[in-house]
N, C-alpha and C positions, 0 to 999 in steps of 0.2 A: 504494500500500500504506500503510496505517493504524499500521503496526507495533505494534499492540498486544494486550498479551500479557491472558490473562483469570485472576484468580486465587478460582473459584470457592471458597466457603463454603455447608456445608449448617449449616443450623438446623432440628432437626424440634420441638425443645421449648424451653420458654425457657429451659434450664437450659443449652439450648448459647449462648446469646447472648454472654456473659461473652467464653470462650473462643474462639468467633469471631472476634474482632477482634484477638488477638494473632499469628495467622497475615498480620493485614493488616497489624501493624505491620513483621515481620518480613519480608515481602515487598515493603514501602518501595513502598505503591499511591501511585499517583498521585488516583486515584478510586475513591466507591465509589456501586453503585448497589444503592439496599435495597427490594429487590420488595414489591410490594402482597401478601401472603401472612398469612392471621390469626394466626399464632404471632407475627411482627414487631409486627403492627399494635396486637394486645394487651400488647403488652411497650414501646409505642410510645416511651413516657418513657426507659427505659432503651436503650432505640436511639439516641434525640437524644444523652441525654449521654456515651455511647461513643462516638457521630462525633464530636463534642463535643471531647470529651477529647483522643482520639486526631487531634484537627485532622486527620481528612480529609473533603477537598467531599466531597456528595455529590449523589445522585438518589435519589428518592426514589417509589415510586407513593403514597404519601399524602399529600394537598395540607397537612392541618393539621401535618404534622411539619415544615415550612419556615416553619408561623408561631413555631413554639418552638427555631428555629434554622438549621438544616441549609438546605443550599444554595439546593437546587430541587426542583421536585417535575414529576414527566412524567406528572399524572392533572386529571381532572377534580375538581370541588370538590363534595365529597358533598353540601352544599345546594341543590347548583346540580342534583343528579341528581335526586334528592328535588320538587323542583319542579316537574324535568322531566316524571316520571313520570307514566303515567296515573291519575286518579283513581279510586277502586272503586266502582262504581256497583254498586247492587242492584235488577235489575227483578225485577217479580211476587212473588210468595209470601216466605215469612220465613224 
């Protein structure tokens, strides 16, 4: 057994961001892991300096928010997708 406990946070807009992480401090996390989700990913700056702030690790699904600080990140590197991807070919007509 893992013993640990999960201290879920919704964010539906970025006006909940702020207040988000007070619930985290009061709950004295050990971790935190902040989903790949476009409300976070747009607000991405003011996510670093909340973990930031709030010194706690974290996880992260966005690989660039570990180069502006935070812990770690558990995704792939959007350039490296980008590359991956297939190219758009265009056969026949216009």
């Amino acid at each position: 057994m893992l013993n640990v406990a999960l201290v879920p946070v919704l964010v539906r807009v970025p006006e909940d961001i702020d207040a988000a992480f007070a619930p985290l401090a009061k709950a004295r996390v050990d971790a935190l892991f902040i989903g790949a989700q476009p409300t976070i990913g747009a607000q991405w700056t003011r996510v670093v300096k909340l973990a930031l702030e709030y010194r706690l690790p974290d996880v992260s699904g966005f690989d660039f928010m570990t180069e502006a600080g935070l812990l770690m990140s558990y995704a792939s590197r959007f350039i490296d997708d980008v590359r991956r991807a297939p190219q758009a070919r265009f056969v026949g007509g216009r």
